[in-house]
VEXDREN-2710 file (C-alpha; in Angstrom, 1 decimal):
% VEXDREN-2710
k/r/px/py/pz
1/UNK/7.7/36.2/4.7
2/UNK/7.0/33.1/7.1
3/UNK/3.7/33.4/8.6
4/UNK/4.1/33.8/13.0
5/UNK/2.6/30.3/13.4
6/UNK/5.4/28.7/11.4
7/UNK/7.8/30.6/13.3
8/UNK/6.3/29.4/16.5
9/UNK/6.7/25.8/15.0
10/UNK/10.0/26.1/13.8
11/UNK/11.3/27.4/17.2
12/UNK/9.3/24.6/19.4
13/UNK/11.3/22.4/17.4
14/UNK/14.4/23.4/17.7
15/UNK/13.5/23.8/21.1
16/UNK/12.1/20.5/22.0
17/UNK/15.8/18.2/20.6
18/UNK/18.0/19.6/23.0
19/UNK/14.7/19.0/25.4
20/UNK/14.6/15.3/24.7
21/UNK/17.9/14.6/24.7
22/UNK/18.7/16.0/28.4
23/UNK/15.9/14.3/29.5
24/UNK/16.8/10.7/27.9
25/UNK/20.2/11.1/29.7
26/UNK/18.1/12.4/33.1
27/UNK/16.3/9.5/33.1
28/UNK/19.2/7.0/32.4
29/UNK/20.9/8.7/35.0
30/UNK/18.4/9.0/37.4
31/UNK/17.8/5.2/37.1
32/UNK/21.1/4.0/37.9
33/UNK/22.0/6.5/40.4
34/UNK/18.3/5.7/42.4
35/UNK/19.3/2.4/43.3
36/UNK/22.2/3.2/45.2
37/UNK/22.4/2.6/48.7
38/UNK/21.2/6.2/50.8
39/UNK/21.9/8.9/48.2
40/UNK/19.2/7.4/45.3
41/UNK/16.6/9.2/47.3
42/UNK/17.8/12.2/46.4
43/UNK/17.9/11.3/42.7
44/UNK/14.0/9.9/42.7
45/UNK/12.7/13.6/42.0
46/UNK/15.6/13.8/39.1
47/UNK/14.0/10.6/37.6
48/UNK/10.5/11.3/37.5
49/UNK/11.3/15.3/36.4
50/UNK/13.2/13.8/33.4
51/UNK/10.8/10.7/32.7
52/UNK/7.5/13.0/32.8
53/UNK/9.5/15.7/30.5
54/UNK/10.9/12.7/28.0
55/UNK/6.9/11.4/28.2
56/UNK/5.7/14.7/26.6
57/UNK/8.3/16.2/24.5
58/UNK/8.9/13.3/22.5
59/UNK/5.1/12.8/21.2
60/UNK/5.4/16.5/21.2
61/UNK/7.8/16.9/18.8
62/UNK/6.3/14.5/16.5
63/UNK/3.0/15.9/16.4
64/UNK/4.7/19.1/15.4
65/UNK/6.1/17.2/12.9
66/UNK/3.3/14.8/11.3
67/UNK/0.2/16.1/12.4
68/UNK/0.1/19.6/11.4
69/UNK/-1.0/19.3/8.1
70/UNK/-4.6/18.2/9.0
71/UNK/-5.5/18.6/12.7
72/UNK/-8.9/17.7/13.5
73/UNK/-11.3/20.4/13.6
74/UNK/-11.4/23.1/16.5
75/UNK/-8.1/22.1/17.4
76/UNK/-5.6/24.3/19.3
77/UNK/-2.4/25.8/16.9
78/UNK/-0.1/23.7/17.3
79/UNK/-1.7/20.7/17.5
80/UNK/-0.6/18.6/20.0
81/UNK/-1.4/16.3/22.6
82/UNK/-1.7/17.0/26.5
83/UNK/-3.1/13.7/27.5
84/UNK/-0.6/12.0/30.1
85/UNK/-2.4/8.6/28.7
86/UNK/-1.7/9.2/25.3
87/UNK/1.8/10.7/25.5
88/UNK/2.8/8.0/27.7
89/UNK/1.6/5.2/25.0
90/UNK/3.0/6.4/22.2
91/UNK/6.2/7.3/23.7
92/UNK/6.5/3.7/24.6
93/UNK/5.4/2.2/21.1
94/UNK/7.8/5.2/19.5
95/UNK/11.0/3.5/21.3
96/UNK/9.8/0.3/20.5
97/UNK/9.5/0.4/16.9
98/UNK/11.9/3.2/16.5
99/UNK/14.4/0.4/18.2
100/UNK/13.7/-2.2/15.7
101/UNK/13.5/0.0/13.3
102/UNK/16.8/1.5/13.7
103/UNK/18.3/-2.2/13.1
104/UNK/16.3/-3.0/10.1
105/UNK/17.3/0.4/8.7
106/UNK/21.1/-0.2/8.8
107/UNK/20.9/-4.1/8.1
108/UNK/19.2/-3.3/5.2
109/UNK/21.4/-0.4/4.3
110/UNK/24.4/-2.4/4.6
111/UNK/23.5/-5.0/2.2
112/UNK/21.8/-2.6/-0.1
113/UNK/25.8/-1.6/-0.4
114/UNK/27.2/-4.5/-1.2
115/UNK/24.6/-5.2/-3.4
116/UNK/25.0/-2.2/-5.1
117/UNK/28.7/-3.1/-6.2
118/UNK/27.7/-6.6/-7.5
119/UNK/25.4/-4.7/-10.1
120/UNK/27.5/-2.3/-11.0
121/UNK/30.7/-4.6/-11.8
122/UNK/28.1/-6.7/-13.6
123/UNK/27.0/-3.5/-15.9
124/UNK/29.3/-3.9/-18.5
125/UNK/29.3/-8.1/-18.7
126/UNK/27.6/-9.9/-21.1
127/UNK/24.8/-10.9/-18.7
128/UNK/23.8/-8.0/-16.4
129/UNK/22.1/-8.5/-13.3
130/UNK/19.9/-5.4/-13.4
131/UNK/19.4/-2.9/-16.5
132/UNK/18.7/0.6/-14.7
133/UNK/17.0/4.3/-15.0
134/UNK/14.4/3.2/-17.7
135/UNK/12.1/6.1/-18.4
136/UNK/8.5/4.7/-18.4
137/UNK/6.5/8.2/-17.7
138/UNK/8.0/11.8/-17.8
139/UNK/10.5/12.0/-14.8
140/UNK/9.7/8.3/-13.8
141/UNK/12.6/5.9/-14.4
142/UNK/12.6/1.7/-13.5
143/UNK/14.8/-1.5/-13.3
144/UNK/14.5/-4.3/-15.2
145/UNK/15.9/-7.2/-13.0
146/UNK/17.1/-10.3/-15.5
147/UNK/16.4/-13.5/-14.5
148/UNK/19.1/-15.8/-13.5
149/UNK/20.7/-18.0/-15.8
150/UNK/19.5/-21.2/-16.0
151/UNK/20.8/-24.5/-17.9
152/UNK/19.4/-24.6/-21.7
153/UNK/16.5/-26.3/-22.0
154/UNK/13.2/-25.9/-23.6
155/UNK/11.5/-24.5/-20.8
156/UNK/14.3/-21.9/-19.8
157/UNK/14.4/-20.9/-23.2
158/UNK/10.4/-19.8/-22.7
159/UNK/9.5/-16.6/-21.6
160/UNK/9.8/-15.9/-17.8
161/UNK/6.9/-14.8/-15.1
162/UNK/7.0/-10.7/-14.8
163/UNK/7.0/-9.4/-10.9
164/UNK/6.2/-6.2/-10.6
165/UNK/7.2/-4.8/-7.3
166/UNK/4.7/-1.7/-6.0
167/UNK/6.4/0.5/-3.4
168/UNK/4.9/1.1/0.1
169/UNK/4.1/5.2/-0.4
170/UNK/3.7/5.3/3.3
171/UNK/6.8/3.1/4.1
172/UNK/9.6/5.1/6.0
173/UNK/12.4/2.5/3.6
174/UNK/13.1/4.5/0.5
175/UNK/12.4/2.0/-2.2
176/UNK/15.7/1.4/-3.1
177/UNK/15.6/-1.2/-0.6
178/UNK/13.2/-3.0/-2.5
179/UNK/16.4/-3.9/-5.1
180/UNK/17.3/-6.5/-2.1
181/UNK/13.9/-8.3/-2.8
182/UNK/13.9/-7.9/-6.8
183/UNK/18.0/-9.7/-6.5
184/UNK/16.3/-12.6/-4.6
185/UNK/13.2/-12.8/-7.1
186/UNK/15.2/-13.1/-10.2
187/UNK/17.3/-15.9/-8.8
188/UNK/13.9/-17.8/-9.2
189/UNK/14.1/-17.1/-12.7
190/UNK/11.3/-14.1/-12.3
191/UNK/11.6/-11.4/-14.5
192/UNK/11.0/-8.3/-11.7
193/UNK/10.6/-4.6/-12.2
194/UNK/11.1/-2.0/-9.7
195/UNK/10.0/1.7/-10.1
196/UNK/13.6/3.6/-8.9
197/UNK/13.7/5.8/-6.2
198/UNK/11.5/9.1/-7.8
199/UNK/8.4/6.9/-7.0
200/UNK/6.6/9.6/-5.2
201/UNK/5.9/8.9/-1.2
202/UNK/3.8/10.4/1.3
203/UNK/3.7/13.7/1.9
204/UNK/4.4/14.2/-1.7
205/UNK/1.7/11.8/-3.2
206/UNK/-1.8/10.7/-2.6
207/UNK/-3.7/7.6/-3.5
208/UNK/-5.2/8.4/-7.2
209/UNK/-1.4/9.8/-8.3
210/UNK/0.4/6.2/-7.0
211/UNK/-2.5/4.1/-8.9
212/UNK/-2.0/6.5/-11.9
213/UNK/1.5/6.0/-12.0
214/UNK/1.6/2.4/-11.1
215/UNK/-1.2/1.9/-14.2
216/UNK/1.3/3.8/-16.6
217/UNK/4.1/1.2/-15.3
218/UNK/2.4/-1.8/-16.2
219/UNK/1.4/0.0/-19.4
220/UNK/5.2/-0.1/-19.9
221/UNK/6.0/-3.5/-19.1
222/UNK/3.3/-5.1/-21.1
223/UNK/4.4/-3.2/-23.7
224/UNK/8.2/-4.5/-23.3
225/UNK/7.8/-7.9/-21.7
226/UNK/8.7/-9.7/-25.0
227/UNK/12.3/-8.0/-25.7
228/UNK/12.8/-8.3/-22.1
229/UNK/12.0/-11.8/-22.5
230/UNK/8.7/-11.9/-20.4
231/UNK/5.5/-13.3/-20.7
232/UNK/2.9/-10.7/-20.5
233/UNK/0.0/-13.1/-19.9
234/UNK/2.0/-14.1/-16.4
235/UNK/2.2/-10.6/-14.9
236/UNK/1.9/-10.5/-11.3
237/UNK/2.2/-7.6/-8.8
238/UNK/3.8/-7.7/-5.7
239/UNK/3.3/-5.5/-2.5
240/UNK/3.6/-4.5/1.1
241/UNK/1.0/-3.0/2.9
242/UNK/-0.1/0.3/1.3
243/UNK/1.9/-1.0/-1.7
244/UNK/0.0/-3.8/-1.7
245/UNK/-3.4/-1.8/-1.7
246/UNK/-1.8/0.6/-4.6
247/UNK/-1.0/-3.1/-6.3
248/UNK/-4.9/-3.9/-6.1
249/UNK/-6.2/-0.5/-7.2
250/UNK/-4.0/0.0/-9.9
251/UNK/-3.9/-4.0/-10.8
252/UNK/-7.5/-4.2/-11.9
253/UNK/-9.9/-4.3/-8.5
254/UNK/-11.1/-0.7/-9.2
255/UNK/-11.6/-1.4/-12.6
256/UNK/-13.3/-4.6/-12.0
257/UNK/-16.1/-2.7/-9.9
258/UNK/-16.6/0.2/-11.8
259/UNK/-16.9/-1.5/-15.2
260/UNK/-19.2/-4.6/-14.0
261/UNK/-21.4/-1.1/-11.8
262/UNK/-21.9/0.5/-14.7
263/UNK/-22.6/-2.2/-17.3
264/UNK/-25.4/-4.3/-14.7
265/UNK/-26.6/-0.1/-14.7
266/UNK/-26.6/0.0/-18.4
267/UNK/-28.6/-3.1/-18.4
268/UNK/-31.2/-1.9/-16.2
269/UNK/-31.6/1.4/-18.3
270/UNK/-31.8/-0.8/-21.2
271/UNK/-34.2/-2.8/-20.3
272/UNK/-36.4/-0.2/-19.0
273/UNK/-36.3/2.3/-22.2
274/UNK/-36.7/-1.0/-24.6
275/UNK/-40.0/-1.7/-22.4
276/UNK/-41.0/1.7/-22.8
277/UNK/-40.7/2.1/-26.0
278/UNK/-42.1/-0.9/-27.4
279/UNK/-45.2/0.2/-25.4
280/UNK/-45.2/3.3/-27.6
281/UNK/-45.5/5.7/-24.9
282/UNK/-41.9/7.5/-25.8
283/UNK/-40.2/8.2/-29.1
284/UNK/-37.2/6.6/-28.1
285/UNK/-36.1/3.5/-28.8
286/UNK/-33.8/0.9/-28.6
287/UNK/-31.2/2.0/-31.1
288/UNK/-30.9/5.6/-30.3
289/UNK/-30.4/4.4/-26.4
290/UNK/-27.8/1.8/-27.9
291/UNK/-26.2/4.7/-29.6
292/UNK/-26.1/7.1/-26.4
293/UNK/-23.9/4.6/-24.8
294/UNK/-21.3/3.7/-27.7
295/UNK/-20.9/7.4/-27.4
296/UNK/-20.8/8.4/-24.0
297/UNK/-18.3/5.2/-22.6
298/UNK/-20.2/5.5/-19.4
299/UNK/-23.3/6.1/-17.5
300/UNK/-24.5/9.8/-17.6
301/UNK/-26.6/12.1/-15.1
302/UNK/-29.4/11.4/-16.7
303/UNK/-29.4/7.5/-16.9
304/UNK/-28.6/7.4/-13.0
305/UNK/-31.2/9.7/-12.1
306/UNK/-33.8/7.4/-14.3
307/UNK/-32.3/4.6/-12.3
308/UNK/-32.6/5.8/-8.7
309/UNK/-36.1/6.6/-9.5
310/UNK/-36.6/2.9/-9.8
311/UNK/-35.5/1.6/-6.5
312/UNK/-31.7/0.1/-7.6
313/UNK/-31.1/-1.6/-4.3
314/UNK/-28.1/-3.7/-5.5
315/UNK/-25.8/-0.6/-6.0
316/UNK/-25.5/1.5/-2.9
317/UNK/-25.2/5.4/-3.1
318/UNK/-21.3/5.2/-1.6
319/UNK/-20.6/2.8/-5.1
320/UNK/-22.1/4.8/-7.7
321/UNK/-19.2/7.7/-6.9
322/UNK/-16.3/5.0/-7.1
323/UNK/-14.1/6.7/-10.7
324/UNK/-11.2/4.2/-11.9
325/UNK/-7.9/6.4/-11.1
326/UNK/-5.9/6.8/-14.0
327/UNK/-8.8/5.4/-16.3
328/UNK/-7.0/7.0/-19.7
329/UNK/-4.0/4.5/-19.0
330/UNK/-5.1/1.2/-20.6
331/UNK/-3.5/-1.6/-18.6
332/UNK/-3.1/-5.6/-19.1
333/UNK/-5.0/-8.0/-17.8
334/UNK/-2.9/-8.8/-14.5
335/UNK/-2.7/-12.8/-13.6
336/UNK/-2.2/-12.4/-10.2
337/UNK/-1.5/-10.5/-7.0
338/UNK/1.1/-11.4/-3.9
339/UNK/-0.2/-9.1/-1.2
340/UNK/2.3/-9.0/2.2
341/UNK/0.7/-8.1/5.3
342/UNK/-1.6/-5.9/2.9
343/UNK/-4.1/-3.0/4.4
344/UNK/-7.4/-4.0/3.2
345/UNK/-10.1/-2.8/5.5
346/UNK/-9.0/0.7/5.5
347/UNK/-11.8/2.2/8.1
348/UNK/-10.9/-1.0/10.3
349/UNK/-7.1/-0.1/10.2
350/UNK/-7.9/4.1/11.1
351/UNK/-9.5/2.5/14.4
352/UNK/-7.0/0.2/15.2
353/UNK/-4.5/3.2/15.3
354/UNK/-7.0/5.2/17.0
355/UNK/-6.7/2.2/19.6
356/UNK/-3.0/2.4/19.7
357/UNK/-2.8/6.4/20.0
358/UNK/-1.2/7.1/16.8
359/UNK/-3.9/7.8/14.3
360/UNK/-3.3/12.0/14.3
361/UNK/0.8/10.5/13.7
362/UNK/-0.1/8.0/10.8
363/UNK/-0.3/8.9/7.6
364/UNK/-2.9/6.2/6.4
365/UNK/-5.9/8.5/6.5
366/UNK/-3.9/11.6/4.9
367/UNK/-2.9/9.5/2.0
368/UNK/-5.9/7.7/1.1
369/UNK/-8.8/10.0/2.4
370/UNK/-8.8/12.2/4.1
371/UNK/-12.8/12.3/4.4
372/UNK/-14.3/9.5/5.8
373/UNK/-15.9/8.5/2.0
374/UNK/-12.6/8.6/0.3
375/UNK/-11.0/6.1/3.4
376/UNK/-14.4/4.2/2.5
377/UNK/-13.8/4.4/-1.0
378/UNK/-9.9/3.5/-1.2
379/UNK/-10.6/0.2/1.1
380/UNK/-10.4/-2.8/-0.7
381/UNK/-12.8/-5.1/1.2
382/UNK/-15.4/-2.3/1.2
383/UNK/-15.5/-2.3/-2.2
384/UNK/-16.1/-5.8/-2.8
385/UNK/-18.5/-6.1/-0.7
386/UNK/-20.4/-3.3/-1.6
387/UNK/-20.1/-4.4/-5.3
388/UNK/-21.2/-8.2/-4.3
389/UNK/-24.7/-8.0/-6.5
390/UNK/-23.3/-6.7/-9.5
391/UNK/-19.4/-7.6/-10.0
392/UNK/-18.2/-9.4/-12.6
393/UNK/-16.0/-12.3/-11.1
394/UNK/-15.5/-14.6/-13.7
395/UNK/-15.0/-11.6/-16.3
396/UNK/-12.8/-8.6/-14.7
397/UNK/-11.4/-9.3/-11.1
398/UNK/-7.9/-10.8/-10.5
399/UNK/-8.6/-14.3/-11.0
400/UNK/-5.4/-15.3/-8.6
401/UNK/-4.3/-14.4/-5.3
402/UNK/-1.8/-14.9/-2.8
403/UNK/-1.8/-13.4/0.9
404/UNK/0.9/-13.3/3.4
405/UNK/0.1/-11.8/7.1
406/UNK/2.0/-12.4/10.0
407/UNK/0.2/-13.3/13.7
408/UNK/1.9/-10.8/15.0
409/UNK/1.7/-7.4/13.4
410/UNK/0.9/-4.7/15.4
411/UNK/0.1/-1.8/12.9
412/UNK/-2.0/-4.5/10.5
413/UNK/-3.8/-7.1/12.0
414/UNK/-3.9/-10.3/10.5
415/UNK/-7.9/-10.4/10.9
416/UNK/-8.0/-7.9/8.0
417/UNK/-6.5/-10.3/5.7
418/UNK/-8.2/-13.4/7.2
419/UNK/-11.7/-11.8/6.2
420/UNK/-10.6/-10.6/2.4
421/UNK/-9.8/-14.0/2.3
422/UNK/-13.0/-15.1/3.2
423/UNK/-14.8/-12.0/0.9
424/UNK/-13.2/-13.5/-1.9
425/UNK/-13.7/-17.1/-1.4
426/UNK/-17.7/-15.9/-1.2
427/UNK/-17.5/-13.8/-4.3
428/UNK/-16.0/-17.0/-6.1
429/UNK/-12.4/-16.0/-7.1
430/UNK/-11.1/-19.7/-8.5
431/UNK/-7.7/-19.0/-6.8
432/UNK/-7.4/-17.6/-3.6
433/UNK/-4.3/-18.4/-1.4
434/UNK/-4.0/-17.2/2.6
435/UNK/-0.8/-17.6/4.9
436/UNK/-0.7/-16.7/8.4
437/UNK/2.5/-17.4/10.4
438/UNK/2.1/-16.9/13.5
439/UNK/5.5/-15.6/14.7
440/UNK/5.5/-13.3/11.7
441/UNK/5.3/-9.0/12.6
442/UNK/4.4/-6.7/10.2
443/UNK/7.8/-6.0/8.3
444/UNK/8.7/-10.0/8.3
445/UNK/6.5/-11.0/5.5
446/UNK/9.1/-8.6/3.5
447/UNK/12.8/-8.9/5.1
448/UNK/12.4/-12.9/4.6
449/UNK/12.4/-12.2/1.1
450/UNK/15.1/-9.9/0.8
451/UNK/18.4/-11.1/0.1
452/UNK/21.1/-11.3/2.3
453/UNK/19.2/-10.9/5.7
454/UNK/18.9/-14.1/7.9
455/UNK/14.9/-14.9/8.4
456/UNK/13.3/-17.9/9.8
457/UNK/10.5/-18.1/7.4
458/UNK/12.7/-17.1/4.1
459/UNK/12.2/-20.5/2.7
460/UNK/8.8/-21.0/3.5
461/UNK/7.8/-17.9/2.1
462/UNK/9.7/-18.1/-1.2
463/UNK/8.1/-21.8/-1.1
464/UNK/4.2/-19.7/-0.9
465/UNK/5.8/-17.5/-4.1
466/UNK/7.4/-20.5/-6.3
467/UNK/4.0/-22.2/-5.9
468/UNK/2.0/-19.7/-6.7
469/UNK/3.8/-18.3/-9.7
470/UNK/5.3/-21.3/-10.9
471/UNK/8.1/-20.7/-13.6
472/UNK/7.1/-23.5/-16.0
END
């Protein structure tokens, strides 16, 4: 039986459509009737009734719809917001995107159609554009996205680049989308995969189940890439904001921190219980300590206790509770990353919503938190940095990398990519490649690549990719 606050939810928002709706067409009407010549004063009250009522019900409404889950503590049931500020802002940035957004929604939909029937009269040919629903995990399926033919020579004969495109979990474009990108990849002569549409997406997912997965699909195509005529040593992943922070963690940064934490740890313990021991003051030596750690993998308890006691000041407390996310999936070794307009400083982004009203909307702290350590924790550029004294650069990060911001997003700003850049320049990554185009928003960097829609910086872009990930 539904509980009497779910009832009360359920009725406020049935309650509050027909609400907005009379209210949009109020204030429509109320402008256009207000500036006519010695009645419009009587229709000024109608306007700012309607406006004031649009103002509150529409943030209304969405609070009740994406902000119940996890209202901030001592908050009122519902949760909502009665600041006149605050409604009015995001009511404004709501239209605004939702506007834009609307068009992108059915552009994309529309070629996403046609698209859809050049694959499928190509199933049955000799040379099909796509091969589709691919199991690579239980109830996960992909498509495999064939390069395009090329004249016979030596090095089209050669195994092709892999792309591996990571869905945005918190993107409101279902990832079928993404098959518009993959179709203008492969006519680089990229071999792309594409997880299909049962890639999970927030509310249904959180951070450590996308890297898990994502980990158990490059499992899969390194394991493939030679029937599917691929070169697994040229395996790139390629995202879009959270997908391109899911691309990261699952595509060796995690792993690259805890692995080069634990063994500069290991090292320290080492040399500490061989000192000891040759002194003669303990009955433990060098072997046994040797054989602790074949066997455990890892450092224990009681190696990390021994080690705080001794002052460790190159591994802060926050990175010794960092755990690789789907650790029993054994990946490849991935030769790059293309990151688009990618969230890297995660507790910079939750305060630059905060700054634009939406952060009890956004789902950015819900999916990678939602404590304050996890945000922390799930943030690329923390990461790094906090790891700075003990990583292994040379040995385990992503030696290449390729990132693509745009001046003018307003949900990521470009500053976060502009210092990762800089993070790993200092840190000594050999290849590390930053574009910023200034006219670019934040869902440019990925239309211009998708095929069929008319962008500005489409060739400039693909020019950034074919450089980076050259086919030869």
């Amino acid at each position: 039986m539904p509980s009497s606050s779910s009832v009360l939810l359920s009725f406020l928002k049935l309650a509050l459509l027909p609400t907005i709706v009379l209210s949009a067409a109020g204030s429509i009407l109320g402008l256009a009737m207000v500036f006519l010549p010695f009645l419009g004063i009587f229709f000024l009250p109608t306007l700012v009734f309607s406006l004031a009522t649009f103002v509150f019900s529409l943030p209304t409404l969405l609070y009740l719809l994406l902000a119940q889950n996890d209202p901030p503590p001592a908050s009122r049931s519902p949760f909502v917001s009665l600041s006149p500020t605050r409604n009015l802002v995001l009511s404004v940035t709501i239209l605004r995107w939702g506007w834009s957004g609307f068009f992108i929604w059915i552009a994309l939909f529309k070629q996403w159609c046609q698209r859809r029937v050049l694959i499928l009269g190509a199933r049955r040919s000799r040379d099909p554009i796509a091969s589709e629903n691919i199991p690579y995990h239980p109830s996960q399926t992909l498509s495999v996205y064939h390069p395009a033919l090329t004249p016979l020579t030596s090095s089209s004969a050669s195994l092709r680049p892999i792309i591996v495109l990571i869905p945005s979990p918190t993107s409101p474009l279902p990832t079928c989308f993404l098959s518009l990108l993959a179709l203008r990849l492969r006519l680089s002569s990229y071999l792309v995969i594409l997880p299909s549409s049962t890639f999970p997406s927030y509310p249904h997912t959180n951070l450590s189940e996308c890297v898990t997965l994502t980990r158990h699909l490059l499992a899969w195509t390194a394991r493939n890439a030679e029937s599917l005529g691929g070169d697994k040593e040229k395996m790139y992943l390629l995202g879009h904001g959270t997908g391109a922070l899911v691309g990261m963690m699952s595509g060796g940064l995690r792993d690259a921190v805890v692995k080069s934490r634990d063994e500069w740890l290991w090292e320290r313990y080492r040399k500490g219980r061989e000192e000891s021991a040759g002194g003669g003051s303990l009955g433990y030596g060098a072997g046994e300590v040797e054989q602790d750690w074949e066997r455990d993998g890892e450092m224990g308890e009681r190696e990390m206790e021994e080690l705080d006691g001794e002052g460790v000041e190159e591994v802060p407390n926050g990175l010794k509770r960092v755990e690789i996310f789907g650790e029993e999936v054994e990946i490849p070794r991935v030769a790059g990353i293309v990151a688009l307009s990618p969230m890297t400083d995660v507790p910079q982004q939750i305060r630059h919503e905060a700054s634009l009203h939406i952060e009890h909307l956004s789902s950015t702290r819900r999916f990678l938190g939602p404590s304050q350590t996890d945000t922390m924790l799930a943030s690329p550029s923390h990461l790094l940095y906090a790891a700075k004294n003990v990583l292994d650069v040379e040995g385990r990060l992503i030696k290449k990398w390729l990132i693509i911001h745009g001046g003018k997003d307003e949900f990521i700003p470009v500053t976060q990519s502009s210092l990762m850049r800089e993070l790993l320049v200092g840190l000594g990554v050999p290849n590390v490649r930053f574009r910023a185009y200034k006219d670019m928003n934040h869902m440019d960097t990925l239309l211009a690549l998708m095929i069929g829609l008319k962008s500005p910086f489409s060739e400039a872009i693909l020019r950034d990719i074919e450089a980076f990930i050259p086919t030869h």
